[in-house]
TINU-54226 format. One record per residue: x, y, z of N, C-alpha, C in turn; residue number from 1. Coordinates in Angstrom, 1 decimal, decimal comma, padded with zeros to 4 digits, always signed. Layout:
TINU-54226
> X; Y; Z; X; Y; Z; X; Y; Z; NUM
...
***
This chain:
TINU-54226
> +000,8; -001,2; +000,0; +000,0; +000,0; +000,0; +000,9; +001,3; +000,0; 1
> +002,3; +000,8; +001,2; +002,8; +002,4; +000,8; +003,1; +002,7; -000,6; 2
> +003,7; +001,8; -001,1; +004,4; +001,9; -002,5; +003,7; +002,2; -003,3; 3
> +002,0; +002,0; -003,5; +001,3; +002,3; -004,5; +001,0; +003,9; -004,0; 4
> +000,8; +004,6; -002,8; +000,5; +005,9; -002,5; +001,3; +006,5; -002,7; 5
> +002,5; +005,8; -002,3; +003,8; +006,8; -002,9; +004,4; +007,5; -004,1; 6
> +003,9; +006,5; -005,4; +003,8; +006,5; -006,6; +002,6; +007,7; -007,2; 7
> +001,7; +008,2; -005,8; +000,5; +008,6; -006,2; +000,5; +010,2; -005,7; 8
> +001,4; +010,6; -004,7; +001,6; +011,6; -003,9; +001,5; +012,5; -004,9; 9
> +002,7; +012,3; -006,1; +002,9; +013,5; -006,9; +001,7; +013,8; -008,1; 10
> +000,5; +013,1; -007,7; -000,4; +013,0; -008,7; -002,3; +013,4; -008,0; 11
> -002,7; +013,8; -008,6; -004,2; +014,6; -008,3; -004,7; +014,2; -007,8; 12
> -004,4; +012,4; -008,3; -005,7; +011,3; -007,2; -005,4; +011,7; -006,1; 13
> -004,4; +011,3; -005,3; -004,0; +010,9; -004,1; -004,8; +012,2; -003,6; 14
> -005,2; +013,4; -003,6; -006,0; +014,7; -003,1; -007,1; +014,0; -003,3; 15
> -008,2; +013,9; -004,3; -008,9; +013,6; -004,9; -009,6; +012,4; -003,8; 16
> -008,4; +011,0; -003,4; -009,4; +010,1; -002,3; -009,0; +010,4; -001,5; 17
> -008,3; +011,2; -000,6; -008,3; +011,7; +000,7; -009,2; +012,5; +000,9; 18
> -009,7; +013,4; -000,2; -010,5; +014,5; +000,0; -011,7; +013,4; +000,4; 19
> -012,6; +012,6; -000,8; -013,7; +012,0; -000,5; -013,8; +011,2; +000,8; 20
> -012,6; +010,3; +000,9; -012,8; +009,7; +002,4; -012,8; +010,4; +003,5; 21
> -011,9; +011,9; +003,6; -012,6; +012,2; +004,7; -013,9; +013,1; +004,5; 22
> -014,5; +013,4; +003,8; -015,9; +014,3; +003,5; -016,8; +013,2; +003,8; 23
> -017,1; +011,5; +003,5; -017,7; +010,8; +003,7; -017,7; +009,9; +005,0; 24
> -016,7; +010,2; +005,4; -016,1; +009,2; +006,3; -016,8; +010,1; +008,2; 25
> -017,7; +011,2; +007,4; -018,7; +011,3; +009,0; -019,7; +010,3; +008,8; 26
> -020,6; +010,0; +007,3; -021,5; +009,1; +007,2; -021,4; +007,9; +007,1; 27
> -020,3; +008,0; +006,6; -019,8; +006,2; +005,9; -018,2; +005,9; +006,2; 28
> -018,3; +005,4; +007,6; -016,9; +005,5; +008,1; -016,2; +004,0; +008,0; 29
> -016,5; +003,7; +006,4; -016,0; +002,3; +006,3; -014,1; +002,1; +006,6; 30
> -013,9; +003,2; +005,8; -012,0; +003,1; +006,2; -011,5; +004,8; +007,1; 31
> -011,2; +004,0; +008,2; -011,1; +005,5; +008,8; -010,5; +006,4; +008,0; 32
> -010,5; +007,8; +007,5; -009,8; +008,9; +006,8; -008,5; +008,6; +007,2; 33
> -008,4; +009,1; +008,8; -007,2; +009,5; +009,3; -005,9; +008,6; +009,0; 34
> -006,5; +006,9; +008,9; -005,3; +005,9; +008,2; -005,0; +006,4; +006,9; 35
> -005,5; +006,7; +006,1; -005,3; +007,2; +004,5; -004,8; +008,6; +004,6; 36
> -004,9; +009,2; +004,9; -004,1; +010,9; +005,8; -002,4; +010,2; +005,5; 37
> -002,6; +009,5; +006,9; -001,4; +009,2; +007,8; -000,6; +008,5; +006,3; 38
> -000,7; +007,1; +005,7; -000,4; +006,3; +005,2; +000,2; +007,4; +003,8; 39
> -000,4; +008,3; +003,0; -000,1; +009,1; +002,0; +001,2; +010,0; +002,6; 40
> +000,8; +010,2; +003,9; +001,9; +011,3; +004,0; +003,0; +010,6; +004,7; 41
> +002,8; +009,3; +005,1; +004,2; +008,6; +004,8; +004,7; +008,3; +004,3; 42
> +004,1; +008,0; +002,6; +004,3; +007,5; +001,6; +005,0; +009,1; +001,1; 43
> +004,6; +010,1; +001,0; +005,1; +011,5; +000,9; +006,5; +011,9; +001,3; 44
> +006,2; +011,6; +002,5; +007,7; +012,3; +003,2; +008,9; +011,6; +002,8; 45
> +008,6; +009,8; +002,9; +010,1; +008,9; +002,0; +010,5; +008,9; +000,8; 46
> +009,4; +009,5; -000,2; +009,7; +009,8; -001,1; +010,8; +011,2; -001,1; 47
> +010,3; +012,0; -000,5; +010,7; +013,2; -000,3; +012,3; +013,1; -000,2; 48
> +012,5; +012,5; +001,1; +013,9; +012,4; +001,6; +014,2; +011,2; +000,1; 49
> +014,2; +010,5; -000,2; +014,6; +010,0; -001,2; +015,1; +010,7; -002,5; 50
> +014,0; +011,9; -002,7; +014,9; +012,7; -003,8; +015,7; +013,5; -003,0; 51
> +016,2; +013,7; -002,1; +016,5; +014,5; -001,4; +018,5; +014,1; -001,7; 52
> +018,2; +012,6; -001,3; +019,0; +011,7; -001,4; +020,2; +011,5; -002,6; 53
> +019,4; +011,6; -003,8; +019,4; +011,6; -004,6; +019,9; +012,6; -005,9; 54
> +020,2; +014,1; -004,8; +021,0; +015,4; -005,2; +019,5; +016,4; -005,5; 55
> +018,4; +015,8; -005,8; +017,5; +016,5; -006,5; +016,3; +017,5; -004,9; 56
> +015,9; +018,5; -005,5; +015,2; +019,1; -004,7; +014,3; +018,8; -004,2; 57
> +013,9; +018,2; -003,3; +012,7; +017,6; -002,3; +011,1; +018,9; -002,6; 58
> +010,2; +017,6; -003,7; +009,6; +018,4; -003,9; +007,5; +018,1; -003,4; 59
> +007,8; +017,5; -002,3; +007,1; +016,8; -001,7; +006,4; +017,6; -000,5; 60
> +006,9; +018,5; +000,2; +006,7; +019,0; +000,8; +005,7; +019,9; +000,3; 61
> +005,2; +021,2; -000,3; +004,0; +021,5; -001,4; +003,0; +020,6; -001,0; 62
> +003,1; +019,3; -001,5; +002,3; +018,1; -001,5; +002,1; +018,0; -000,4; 63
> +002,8; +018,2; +000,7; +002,2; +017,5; +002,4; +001,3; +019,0; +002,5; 64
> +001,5; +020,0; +002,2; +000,2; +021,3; +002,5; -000,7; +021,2; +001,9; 65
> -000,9; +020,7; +000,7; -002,1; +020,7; -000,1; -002,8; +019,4; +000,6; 66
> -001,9; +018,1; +000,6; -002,9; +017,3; +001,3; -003,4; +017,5; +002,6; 67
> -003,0; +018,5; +003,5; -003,6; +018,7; +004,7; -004,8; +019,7; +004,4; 68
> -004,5; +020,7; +003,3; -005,7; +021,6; +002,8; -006,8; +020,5; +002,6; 69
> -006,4; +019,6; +001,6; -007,7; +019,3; +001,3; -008,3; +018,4; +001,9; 70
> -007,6; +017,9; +003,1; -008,0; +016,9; +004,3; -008,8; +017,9; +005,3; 71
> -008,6; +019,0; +005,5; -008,8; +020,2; +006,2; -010,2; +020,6; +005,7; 72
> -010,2; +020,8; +004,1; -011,6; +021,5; +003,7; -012,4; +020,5; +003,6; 73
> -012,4; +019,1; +003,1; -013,6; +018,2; +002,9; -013,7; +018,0; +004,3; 74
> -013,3; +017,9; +005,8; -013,9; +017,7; +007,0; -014,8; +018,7; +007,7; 75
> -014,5; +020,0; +006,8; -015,2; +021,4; +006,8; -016,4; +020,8; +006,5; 76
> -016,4; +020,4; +004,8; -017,6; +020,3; +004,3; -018,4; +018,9; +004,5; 77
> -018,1; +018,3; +005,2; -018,7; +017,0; +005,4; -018,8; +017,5; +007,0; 78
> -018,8; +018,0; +007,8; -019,4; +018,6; +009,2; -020,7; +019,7; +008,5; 79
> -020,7; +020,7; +007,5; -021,9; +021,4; +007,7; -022,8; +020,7; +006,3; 80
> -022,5; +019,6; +005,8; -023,6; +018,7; +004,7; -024,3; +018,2; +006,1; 81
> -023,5; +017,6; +007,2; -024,9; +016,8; +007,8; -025,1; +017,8; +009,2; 82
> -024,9; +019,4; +009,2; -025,0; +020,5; +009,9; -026,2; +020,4; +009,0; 83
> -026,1; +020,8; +008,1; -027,6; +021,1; +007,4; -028,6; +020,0; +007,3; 84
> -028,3; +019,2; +007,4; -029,1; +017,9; +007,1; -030,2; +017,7; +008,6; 85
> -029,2; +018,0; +009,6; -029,9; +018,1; +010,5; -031,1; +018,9; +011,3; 86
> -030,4; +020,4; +010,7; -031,1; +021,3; +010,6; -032,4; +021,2; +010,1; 87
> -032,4; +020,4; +009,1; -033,6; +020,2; +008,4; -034,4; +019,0; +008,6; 88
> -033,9; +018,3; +009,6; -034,5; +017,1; +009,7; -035,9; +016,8; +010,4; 89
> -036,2; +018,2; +011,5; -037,3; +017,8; +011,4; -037,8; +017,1; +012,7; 90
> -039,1; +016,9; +012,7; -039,4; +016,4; +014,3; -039,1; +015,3; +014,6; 91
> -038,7; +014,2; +013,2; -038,4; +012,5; +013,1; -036,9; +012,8; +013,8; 92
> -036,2; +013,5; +013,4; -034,9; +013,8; +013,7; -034,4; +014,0; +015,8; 93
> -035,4; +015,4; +015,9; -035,5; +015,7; +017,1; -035,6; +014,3; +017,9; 94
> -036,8; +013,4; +017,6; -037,1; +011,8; +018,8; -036,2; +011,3; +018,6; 95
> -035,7; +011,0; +017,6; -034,1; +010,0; +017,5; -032,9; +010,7; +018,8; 96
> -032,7; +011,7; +018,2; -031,7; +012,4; +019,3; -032,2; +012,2; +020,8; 97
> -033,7; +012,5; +021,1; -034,1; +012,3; +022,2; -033,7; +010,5; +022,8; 98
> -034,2; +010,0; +022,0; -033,7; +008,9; +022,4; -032,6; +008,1; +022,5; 99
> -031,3; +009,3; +022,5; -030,4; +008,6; +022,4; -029,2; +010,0; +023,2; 100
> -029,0; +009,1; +024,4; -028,0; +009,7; +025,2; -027,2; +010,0; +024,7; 101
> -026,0; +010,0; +024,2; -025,1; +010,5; +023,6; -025,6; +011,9; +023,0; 102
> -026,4; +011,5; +022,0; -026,8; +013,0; +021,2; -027,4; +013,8; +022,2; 103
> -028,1; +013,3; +022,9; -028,9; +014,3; +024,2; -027,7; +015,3; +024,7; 104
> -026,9; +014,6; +025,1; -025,6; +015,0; +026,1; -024,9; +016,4; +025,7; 105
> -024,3; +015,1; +023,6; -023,6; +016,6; +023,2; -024,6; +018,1; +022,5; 106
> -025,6; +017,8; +022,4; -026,7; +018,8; +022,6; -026,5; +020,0; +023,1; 107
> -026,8; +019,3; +024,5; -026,8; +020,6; +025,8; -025,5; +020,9; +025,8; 108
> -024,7; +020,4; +026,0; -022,8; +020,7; +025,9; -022,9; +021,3; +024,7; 109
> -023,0; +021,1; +023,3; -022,5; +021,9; +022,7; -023,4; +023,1; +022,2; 110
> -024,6; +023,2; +022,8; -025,4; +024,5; +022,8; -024,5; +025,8; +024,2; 111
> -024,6; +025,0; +025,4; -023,9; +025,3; +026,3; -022,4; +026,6; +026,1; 112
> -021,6; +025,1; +025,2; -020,3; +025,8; +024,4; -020,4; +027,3; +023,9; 113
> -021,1; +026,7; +022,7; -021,3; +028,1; +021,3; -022,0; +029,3; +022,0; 114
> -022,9; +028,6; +023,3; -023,2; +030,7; +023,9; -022,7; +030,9; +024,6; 115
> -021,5; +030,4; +025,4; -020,8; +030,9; +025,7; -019,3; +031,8; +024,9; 116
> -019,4; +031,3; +023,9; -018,2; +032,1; +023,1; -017,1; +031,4; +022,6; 117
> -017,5; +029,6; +023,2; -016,6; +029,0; +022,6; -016,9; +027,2; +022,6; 118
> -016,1; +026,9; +021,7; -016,4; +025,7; +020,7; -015,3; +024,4; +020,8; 119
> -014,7; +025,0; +021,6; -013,2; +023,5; +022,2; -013,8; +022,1; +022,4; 120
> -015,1; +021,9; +022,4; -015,4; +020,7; +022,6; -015,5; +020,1; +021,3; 121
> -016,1; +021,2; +019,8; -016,3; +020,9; +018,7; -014,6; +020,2; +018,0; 122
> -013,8; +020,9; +019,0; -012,7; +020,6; +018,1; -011,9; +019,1; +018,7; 123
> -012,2; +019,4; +020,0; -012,1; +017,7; +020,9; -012,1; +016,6; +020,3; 124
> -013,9; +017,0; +020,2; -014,8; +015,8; +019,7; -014,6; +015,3; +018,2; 125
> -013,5; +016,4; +017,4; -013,0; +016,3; +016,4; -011,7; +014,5; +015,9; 126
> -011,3; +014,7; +017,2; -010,6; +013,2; +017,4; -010,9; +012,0; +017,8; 127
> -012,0; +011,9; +018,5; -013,2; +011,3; +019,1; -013,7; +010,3; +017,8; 128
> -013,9; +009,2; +018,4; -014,8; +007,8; +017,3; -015,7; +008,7; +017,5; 129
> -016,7; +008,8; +016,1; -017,3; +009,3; +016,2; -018,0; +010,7; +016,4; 130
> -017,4; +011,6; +017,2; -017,5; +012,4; +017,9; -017,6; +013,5; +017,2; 131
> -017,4; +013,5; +015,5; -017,2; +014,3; +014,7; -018,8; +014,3; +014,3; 132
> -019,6; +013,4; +014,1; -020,9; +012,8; +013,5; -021,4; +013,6; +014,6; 133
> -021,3; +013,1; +015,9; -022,5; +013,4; +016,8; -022,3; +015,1; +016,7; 134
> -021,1; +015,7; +016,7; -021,0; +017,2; +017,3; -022,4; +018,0; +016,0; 135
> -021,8; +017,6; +014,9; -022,4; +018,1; +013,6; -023,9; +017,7; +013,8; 136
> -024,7; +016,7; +014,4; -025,7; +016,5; +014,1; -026,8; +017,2; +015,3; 137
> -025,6; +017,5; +016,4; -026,3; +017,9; +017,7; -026,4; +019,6; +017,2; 138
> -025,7; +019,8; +016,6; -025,4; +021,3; +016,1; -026,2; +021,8; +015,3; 139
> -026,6; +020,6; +014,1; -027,8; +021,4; +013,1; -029,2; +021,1; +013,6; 140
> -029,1; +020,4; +014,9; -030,5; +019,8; +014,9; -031,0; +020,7; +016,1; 141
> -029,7; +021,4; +017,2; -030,1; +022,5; +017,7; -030,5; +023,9; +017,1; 142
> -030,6; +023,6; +015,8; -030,3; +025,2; +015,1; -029,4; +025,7; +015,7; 143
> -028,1; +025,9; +015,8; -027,1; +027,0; +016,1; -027,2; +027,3; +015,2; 144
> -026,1; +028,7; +015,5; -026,4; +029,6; +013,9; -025,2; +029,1; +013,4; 145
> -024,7; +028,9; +012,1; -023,9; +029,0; +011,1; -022,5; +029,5; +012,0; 146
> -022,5; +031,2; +011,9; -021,4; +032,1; +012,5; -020,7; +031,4; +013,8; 147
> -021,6; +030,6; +014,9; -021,4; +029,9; +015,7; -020,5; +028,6; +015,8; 148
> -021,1; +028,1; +014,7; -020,6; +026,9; +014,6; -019,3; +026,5; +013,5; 149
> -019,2; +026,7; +012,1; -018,3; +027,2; +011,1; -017,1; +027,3; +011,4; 150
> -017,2; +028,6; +012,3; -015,2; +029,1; +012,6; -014,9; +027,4; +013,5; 151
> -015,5; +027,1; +014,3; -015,1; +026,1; +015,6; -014,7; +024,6; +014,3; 152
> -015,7; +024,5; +013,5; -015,3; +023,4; +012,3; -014,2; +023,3; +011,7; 153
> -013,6; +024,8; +011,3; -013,0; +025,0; +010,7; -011,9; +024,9; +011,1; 154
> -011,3; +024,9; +012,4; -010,3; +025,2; +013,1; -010,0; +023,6; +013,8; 155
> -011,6; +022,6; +013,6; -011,1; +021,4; +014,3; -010,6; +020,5; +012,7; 156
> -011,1; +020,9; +011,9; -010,4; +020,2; +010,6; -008,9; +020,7; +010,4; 157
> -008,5; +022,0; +010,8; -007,3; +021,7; +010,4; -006,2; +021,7; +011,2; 158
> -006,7; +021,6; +012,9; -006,3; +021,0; +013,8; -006,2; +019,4; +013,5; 159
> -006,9; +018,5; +013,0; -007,0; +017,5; +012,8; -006,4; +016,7; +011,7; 160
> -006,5; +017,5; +010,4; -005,4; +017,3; +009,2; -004,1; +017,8; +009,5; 161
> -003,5; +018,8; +009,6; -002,6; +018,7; +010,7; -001,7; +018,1; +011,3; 162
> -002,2; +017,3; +012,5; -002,2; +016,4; +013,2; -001,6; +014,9; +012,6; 163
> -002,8; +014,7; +012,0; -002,6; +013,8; +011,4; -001,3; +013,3; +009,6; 164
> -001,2; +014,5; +009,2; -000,6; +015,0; +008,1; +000,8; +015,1; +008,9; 165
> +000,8; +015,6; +009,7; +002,1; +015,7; +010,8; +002,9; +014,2; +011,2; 166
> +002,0; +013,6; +011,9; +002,3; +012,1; +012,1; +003,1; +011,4; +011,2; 167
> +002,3; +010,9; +009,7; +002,8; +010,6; +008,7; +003,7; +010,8; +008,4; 168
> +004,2; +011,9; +008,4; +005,2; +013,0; +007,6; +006,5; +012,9; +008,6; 169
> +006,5; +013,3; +009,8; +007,7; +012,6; +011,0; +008,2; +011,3; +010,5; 170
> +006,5; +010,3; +010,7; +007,3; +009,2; +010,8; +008,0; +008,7; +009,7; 171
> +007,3; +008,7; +008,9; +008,2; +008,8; +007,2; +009,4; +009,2; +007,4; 172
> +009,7; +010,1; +008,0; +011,1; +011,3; +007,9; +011,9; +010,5; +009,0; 173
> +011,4; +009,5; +010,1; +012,2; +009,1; +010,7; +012,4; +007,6; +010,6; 174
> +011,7; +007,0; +010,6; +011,4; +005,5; +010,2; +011,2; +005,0; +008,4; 175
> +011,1; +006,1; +007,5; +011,4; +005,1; +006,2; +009,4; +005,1; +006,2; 176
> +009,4; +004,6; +004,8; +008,2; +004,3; +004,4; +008,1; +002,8; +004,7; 177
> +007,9; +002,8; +005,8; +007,9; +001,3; +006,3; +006,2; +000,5; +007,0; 178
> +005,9; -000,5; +007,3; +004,5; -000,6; +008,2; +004,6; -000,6; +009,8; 179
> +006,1; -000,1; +010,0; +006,5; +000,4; +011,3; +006,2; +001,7; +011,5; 180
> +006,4; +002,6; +010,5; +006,0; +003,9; +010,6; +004,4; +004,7; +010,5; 181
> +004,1; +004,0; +009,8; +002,7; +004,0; +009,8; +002,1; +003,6; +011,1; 182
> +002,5; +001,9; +011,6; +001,9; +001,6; +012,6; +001,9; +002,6; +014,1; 183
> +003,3; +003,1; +014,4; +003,5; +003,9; +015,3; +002,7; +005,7; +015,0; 184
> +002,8; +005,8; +013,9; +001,9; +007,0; +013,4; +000,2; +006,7; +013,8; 185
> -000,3; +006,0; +013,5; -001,2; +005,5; +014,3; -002,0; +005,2; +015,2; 186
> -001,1; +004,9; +016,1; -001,0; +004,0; +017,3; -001,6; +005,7; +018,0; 187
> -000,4; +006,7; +017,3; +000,0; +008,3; +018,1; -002,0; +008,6; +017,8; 188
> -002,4; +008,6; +016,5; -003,6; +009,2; +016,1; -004,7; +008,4; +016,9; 189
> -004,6; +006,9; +017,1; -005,9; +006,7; +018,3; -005,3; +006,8; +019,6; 190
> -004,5; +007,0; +019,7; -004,5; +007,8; +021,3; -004,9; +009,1; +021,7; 191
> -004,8; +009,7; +020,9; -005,3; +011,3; +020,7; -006,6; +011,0; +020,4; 192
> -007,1; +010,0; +019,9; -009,0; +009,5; +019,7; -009,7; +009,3; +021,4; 193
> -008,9; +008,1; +021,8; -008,9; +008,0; +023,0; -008,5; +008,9; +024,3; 194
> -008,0; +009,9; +024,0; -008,1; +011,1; +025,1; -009,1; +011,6; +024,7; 195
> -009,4; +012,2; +023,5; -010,5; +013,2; +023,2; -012,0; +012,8; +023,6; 196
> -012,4; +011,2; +023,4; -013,2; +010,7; +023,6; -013,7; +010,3; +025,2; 197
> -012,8; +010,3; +025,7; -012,7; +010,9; +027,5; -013,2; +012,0; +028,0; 198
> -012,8; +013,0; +027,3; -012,5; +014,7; +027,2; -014,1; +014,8; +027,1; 199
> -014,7; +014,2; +026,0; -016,1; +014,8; +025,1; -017,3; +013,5; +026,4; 200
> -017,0; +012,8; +026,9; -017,6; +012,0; +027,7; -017,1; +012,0; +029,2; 201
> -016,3; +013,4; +029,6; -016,7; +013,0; +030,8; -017,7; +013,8; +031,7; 202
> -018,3; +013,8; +032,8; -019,2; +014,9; +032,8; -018,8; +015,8; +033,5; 203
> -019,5; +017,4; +033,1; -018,8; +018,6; +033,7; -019,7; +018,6; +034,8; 204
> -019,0; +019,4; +035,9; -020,0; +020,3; +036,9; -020,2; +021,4; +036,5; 205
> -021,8; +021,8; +036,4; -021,9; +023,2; +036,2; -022,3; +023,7; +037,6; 206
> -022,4; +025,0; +037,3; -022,9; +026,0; +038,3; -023,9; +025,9; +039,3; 207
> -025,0; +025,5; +038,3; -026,3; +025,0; +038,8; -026,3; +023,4; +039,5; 208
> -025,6; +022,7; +039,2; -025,7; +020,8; +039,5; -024,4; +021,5; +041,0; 209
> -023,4; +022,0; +040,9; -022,5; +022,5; +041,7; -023,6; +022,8; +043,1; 210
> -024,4; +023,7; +043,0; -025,0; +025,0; +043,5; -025,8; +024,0; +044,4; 211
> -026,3; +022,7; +043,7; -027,6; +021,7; +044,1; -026,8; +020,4; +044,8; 212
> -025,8; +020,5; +044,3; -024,8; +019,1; +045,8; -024,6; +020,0; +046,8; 213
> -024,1; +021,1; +046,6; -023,9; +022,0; +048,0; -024,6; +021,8; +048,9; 214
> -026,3; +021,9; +048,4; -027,3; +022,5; +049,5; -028,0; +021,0; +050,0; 215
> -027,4; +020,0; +049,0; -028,1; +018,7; +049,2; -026,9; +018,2; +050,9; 216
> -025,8; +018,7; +050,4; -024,7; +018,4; +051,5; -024,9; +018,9; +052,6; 217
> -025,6; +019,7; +052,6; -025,9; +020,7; +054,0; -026,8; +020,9; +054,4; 218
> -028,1; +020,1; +053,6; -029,0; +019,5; +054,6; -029,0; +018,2; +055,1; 219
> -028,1; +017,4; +054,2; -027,9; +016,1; +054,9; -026,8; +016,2; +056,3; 220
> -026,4; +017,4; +056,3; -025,8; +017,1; +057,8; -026,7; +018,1; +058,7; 221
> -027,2; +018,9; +058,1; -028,3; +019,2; +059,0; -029,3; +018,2; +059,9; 222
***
């Protein structure tokens, strides 16, 4: 697989199915994106050092910003296709969410977020199984506005391409286009799934739940 992506870096496709996989990959998360991210831009970087090697000017690098652009903008556009989707879904839409804790959860948390002035959870939940689908669906189905939600999208896709564009691109640069490099590139990207997913599930104290143990505490020793 490296060998064939590597052959492919310097060519349109390789933008072309990164872009689709991760634009589809909130609905139809058959191959995670972020492996195909990671895998291209290993395949990128050894190439890279290879001409590098070779006397000629390492011309690969271009290539690792464009592929994080367009890893960057289809995660844009594949968070406000099912922002909108939701938005429009309607009262069948609204009972589903009701009935399902998770979406309940990031709901109120991410209504919570956006009027307060900020969206960290959007970009959390950005690393999160999942957590990319639920943010987007809690978001169009709360109606937030656009202005609210967009910049916070925007900033967790290219926090997230990035990230991941980064990984690849190290390990390539340190380990060779190898299935050791990838595999430890990886390993780095679900652990960062698995913190975030922590992060976006664990529960906050607010003010109000705070305000209500207090008085529950002090009449029980009352």
């Amino acid at each position: 697989m490296l060998e064939s992506l590597g052959s492919l870096t310097s060519s349109p496709w390789i933008y072309a199915v990164v872009a689709l996989s991760v634009l589809f990959d909130i609905v139809v998360p058959v191959l995670p994106s972020g492996v195909l991210v990671i895998t291209a831009a290993t395949a990128a970087a050894a190439a890279g050092t290879a001409g590098t090697g070779a006397g000629n000017v390492a011309h690969e690098v271009p290539d690792i910003l464009i592929l994080m652009l367009c890893a960057a903008t289809a995660s844009v556009l594949g968070d406000m296709a099912v922002y909108r989707l939701a938005w429009r879904g309607g009262e069948r839409l609204d009972r589903a969410i009701a009935r399902s804790r998770r979406l309940t959860t990031a709901q109120e948390r991410l209504g919570t977020a956006l009027a307060r002035g900020g969206g960290v959870l959007v970009v959390i939940a950005r690393f999160a199984p999942a957590g990319r689908s639920i943010v987007s669906l809690a978001a169009g189905a709360a109606h937030r506005k656009v202005r609210e939600f967009l910049p916070w999208s925007a900033l967790a896709g290219v926090a997230w391409a990035g990230y991941s564009v980064a990984l690849g691109y190290f390990g390539g640069q340190w380990l060779g286009a190898s299935w050791l490099a990838t595999g430890v590139s990886l390993l780095a990207l679900f652990a960062a799934g698995a913190v975030a997913a922590f992060l976006v599930r664990r529960p906050r104290t607010t003010p109000a739940s705070a305000a209500a143990t207090a008085t529950a505490a002090t009449a029980a020793a009352s």
